[in-house]
C-alpha positions as CSV (number, residue, x, y, z in Angstrom):
1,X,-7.4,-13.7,-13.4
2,X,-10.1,-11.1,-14.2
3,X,-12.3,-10.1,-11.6
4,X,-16.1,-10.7,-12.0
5,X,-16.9,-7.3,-10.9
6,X,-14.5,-6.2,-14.0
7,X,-16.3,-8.8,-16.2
8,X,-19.6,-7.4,-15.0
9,X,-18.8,-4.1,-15.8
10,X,-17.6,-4.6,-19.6
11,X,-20.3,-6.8,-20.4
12,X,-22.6,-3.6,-19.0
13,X,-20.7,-1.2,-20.8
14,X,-21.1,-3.1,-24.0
15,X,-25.0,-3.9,-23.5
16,X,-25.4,0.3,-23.2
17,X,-23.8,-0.1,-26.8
18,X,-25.7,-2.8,-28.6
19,X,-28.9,-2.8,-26.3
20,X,-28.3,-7.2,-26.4
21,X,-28.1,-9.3,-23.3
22,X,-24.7,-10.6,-22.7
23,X,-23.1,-13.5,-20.2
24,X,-19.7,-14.7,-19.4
25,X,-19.5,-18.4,-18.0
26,X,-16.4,-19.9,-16.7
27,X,-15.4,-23.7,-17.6
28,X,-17.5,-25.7,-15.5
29,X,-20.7,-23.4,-16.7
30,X,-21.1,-21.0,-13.8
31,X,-22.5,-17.8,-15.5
32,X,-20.1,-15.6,-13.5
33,X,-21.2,-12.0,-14.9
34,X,-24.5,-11.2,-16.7
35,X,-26.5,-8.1,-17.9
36,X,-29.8,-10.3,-16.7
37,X,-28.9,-10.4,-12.9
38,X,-31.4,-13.7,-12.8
39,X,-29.0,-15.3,-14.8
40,X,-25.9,-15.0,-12.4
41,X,-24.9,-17.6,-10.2
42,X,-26.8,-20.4,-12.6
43,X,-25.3,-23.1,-14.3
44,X,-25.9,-23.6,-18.5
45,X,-26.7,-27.4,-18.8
46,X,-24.7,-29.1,-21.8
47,X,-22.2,-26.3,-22.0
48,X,-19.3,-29.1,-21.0
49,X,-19.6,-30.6,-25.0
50,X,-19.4,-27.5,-26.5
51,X,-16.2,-27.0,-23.7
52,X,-14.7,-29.9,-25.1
53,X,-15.3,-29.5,-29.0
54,X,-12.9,-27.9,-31.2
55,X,-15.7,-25.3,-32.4
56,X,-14.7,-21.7,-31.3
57,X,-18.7,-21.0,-31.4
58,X,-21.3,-22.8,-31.6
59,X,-25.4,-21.7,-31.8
60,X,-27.9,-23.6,-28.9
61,X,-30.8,-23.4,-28.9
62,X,-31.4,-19.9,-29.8
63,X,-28.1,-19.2,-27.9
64,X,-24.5,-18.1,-29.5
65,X,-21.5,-19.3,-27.6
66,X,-17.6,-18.2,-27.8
67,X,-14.8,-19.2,-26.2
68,X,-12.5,-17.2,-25.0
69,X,-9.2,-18.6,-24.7
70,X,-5.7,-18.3,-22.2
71,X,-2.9,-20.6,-23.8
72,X,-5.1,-22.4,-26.4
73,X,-7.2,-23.4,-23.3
74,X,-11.2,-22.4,-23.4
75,X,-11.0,-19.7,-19.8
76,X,-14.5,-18.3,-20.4
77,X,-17.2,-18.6,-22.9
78,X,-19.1,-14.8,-23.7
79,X,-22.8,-16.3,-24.6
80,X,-25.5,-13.7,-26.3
81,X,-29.3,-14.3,-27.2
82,X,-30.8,-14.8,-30.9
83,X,-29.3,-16.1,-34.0
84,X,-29.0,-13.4,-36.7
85,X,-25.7,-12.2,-38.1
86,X,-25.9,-9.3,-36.0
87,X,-26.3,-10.7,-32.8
88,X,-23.1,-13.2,-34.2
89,X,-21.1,-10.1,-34.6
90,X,-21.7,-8.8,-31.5
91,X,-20.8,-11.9,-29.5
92,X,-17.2,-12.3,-31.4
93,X,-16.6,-8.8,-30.6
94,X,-17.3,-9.3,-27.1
95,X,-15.3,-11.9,-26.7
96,X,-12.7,-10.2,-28.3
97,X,-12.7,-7.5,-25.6
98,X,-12.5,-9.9,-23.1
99,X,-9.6,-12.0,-24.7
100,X,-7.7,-8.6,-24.9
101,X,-8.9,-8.1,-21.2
102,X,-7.3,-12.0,-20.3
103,X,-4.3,-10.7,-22.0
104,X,-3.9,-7.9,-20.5
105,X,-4.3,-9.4,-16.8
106,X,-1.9,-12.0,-16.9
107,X,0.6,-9.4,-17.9
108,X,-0.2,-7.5,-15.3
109,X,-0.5,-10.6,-13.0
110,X,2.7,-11.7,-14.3
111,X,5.0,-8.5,-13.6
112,X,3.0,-8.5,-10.1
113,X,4.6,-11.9,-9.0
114,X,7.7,-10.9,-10.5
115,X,7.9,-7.2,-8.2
116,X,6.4,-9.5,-4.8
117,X,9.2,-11.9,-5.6
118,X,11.8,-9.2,-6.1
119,X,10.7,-6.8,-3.6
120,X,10.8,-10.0,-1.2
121,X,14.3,-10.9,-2.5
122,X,13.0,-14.5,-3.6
123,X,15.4,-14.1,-6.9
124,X,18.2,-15.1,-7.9
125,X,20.3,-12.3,-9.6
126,X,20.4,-14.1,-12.8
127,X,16.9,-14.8,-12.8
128,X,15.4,-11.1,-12.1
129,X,17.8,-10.0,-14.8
130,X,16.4,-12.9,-17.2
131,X,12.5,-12.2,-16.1
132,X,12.9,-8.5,-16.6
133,X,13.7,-8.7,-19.7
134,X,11.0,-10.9,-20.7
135,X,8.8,-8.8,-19.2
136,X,10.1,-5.5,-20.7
137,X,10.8,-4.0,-17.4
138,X,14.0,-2.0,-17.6
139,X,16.6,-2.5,-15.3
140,X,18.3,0.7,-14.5
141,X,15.7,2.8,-14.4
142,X,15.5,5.3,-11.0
143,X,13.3,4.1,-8.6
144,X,11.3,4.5,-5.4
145,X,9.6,2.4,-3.2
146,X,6.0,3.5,-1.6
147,X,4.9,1.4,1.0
148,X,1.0,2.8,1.9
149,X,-0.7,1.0,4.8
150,X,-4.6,1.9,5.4
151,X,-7.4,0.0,6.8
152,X,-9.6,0.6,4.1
153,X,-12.6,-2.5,2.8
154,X,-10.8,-4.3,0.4
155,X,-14.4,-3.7,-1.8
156,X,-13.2,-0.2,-2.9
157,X,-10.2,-1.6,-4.2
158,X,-7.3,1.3,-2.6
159,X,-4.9,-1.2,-5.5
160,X,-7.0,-0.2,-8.4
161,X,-7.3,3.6,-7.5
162,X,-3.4,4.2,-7.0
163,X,-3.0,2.1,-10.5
164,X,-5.4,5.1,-11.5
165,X,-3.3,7.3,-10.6
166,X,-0.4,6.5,-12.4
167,X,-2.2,5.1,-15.3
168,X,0.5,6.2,-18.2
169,X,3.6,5.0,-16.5
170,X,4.1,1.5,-17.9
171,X,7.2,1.1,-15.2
172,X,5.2,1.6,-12.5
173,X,4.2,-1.4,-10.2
174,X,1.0,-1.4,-7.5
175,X,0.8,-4.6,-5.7
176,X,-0.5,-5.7,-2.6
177,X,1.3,-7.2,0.1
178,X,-1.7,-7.7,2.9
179,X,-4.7,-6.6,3.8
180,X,-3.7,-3.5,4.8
181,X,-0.5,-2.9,3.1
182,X,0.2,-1.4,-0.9
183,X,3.3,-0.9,-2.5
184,X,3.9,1.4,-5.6
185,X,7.4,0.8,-7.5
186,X,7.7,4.4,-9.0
187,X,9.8,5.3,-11.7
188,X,11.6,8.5,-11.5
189,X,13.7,10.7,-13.8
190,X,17.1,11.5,-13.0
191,X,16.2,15.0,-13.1
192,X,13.3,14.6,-10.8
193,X,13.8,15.6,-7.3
194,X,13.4,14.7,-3.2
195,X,10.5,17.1,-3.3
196,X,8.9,15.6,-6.4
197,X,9.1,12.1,-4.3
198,X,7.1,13.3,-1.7
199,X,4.8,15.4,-3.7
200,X,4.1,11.8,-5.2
201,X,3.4,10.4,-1.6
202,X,1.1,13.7,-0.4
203,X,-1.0,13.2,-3.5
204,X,-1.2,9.1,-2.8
205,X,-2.4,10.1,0.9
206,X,-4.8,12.9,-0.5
207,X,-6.5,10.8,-3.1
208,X,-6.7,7.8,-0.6
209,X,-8.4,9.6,1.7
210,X,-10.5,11.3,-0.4
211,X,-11.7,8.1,-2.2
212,X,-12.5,5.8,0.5
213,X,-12.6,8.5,3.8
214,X,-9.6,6.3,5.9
215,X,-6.6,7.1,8.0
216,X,-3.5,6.6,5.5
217,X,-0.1,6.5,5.9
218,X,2.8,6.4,3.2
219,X,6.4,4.9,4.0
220,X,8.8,6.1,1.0
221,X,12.7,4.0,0.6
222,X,15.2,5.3,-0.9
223,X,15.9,6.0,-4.9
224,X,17.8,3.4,-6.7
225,X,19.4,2.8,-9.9
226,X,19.1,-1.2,-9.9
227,X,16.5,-3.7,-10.1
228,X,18.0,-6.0,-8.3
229,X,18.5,-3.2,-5.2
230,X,14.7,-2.5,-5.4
231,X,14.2,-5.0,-2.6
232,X,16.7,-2.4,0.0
233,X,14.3,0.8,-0.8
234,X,11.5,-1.8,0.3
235,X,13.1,-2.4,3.2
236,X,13.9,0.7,4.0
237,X,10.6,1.9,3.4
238,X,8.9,-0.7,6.1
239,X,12.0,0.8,8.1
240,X,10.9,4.3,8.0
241,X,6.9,3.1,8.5
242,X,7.7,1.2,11.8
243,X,9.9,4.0,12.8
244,X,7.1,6.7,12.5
245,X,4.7,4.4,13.9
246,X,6.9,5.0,16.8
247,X,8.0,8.6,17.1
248,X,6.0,10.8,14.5
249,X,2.6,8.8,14.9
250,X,0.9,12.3,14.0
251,X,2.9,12.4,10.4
252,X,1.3,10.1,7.5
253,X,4.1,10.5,5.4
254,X,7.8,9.4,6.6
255,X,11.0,9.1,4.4
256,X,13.7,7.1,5.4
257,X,16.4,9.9,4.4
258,X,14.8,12.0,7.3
259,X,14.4,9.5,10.4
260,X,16.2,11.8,12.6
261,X,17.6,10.6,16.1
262,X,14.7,7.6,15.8
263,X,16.8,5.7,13.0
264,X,19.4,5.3,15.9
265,X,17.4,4.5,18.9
266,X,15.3,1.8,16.2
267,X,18.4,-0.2,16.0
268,X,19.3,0.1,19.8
269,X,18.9,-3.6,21.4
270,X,16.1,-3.7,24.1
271,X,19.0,-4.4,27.2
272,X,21.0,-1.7,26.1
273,X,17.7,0.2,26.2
274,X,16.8,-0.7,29.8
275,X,20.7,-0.1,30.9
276,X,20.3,3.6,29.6
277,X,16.6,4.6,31.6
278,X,18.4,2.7,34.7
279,X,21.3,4.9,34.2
280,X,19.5,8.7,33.6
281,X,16.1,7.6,35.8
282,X,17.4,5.2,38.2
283,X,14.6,3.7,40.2
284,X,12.1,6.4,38.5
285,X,10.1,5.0,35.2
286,X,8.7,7.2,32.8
287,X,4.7,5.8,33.6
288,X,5.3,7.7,36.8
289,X,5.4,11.0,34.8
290,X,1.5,12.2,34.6
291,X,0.1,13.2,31.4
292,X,0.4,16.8,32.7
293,X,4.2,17.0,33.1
294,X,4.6,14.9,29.9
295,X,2.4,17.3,28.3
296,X,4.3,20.2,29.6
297,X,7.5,18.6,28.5
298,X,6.3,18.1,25.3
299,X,5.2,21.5,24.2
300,X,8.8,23.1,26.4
301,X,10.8,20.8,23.6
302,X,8.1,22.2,20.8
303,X,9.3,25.7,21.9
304,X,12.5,25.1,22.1
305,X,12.9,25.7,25.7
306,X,11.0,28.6,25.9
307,X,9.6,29.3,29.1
308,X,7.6,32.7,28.5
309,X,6.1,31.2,25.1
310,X,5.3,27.5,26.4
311,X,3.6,29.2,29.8
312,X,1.7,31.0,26.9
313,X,0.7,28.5,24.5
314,X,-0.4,25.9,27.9
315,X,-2.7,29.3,29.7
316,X,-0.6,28.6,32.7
317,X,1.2,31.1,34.2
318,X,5.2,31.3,34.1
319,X,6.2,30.0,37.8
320,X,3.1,27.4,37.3
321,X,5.2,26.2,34.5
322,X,8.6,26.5,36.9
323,X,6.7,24.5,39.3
324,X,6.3,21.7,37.2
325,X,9.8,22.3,35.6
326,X,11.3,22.0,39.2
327,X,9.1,19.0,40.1
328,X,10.5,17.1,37.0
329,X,13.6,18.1,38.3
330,X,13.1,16.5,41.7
331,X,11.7,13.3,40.4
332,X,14.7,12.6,38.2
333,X,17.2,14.9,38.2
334,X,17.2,16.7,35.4
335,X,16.9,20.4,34.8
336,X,15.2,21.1,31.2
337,X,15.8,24.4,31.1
338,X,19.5,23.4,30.8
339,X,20.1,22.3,27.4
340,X,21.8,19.0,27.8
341,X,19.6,18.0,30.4
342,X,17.0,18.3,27.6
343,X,18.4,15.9,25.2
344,X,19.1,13.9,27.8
345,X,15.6,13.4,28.3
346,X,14.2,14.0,25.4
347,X,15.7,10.7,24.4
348,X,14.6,9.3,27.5
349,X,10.9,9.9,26.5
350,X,12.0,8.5,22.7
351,X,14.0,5.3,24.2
352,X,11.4,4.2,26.8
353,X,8.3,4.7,23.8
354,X,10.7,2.4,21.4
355,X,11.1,-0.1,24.1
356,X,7.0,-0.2,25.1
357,X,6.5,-1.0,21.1
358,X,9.1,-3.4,21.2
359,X,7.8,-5.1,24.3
360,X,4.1,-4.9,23.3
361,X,4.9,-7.7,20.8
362,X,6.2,-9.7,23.4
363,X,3.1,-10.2,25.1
């Protein structure tokens, strides 16, 4: 339900207010929030009979009580000090606010199962049509799916600052999936466009970063028209983050509609994998390159097989960078500076870092 750190910070908001000390207890008589931070953590003796009466409030020993209640069931009881009709007031308005807040929660709590169970394809069709519409969530409304991963402390709450960011959308949906892992459900016009979906993901990445001082990385799926195909962008959008974890582990945005060559090679099995660095490396493995040729490689590729302006951008000198050109060459064959000798191995280098992730989990 409502978090104490939320129930701790209304009750302080309203004490700035009406300068009166407030508490919330929860059933068995745990003051769980309190503007008196002795108070916290203690248990209220006798608060079981006023529990179990039929009284909404009730007045102990210079103490006002109200419940506050989920389903006609007493969830917390707001308690204030003295006995005047102000002090009365003040409690029934408090515990209005936090009735309101209950309300608003299970709402909230209630779409939330309802996206983790659709995103997770744990409905049946009939059902997420039924549930939607009990929910007032619309069904054919454009939509995207943001998966964020970030290893930020679970104490700044990354959930609560993307809700914030979104905070007028009432078809958007932030849940978490694990510890590290967000998703947003974002609602999109039809008019809106590929660039506005990832202007959405570069401001997620900015304002996580700037808010809690992490690494993040967003993962977007594809747009969708469906409720019930919500669950594919999802997939697709854990698609794309593995995939850059892979091959673009310097990008902290990826799109599935712009994988590249590393959509292909992701789906490649492992002994098909192994059959093709037999074939174009034969008894040579790519751990026998040193970081110097790789890095030489690398930057050729970057400049498009340019000798003159890779030679420039390494401060090496152009035959320095023919030497080690010709040495690759030597080890496996393969003359880079001929163009389909470069692809070749350019998905060499791609094929033999997918199949080191792959076997990593093996071990």
């Amino acid at each position: 339900m409502i978090s104490n750190q939320i129930l701790q910070s209304t009750i302080e908001g309203l004490k700035n207010i009406t300068r009166r000390e407030l508490s919330i207890i929860e059933r068995e008589g745990k003051v769980i929030a309190s503007t008196e931070e002795s108070k916290i953590g203690i248990f209220i003796d006798g608060i079981e009979i006023f529990i179990m009466s039929q009284a909404e409030s009730q007045l102990i020993q210079g103490e006002q009580y109200f419940k506050v209640f989920d389903n006609g069931v007493p969830e917390y009881i707001v308690s204030i000090t003295g006995e005047d009709e102000e002090t009365y007031r003040i409690g029934k308005i408090t515990a209005f606010q936090i009735q309101n807040l209950l309300i608003a929660y299970k709402e909230r709590y209630d779409k939330d199962n309802f996206i983790k169970n659709l995103l997770l394809d744990n409905l049946l069709l009939v059902d997420i049509y039924g549930r939607a519409k009990k929910l007032n969530v619309e069904n054919t409304a454009r939509r995207v799916v943001y998966l964020i991963e970030t290893e930020v402390d679970r104490e700044l709450n990354p959930v609560e600052i993307i809700r914030n960011l979104f905070p007028k959308k009432n078809q958007d949906f932030v849940t978490s999936v694990d510890e590290n892992s967000i998703i947003l459900v974002k609602d999109f016009e039809d008019a809106e466009s590929a660039d506005e979906i990832e202007r959405i993901a570069k401001e997620i990445v900015d304002t996580l970063s700037m808010e809690t001082m992490s690494k993040v990385h967003v993962a977007i799926g594809t747009p969708v028209k469906d409720l019930k195909n919500v669950s594919n962008s999802y997939k697709e959008a854990k698609m794309a983050m593995e995939v850059g974890r892979i091959f673009e582990e310097e990008k902290n945005i990826v799109n599935y509609d712009k994988l590249g060559i590393g959509r292909l090679i992701y789906q490649l099995p492992i002994s098909l994998c192994k059959m093709f660095i037999s074939e174009v490396l034969g008894d040579v493995a790519v751990e026998h390159f040193d970081d110097e040729i790789l890095n030489t490689v690398n930057k050729f590729f970057e400049n498009n097989l340019n000798v003159s302006e890779t030679s420039r951008q390494l401060y090496i000198h152009r035959n320095t960078l023919v030497y080690r050109l010709d040495k690759l060459q030597k080890m496996t064959g393969l003359d880079l500076r001929n163009f389909d000798d470069a692809i070749i191995f350019k998905i060499t280098l791609m094929v033999s870092k997918y199949m080191n992730y792959k076997e990593s989990f093996l071990y």
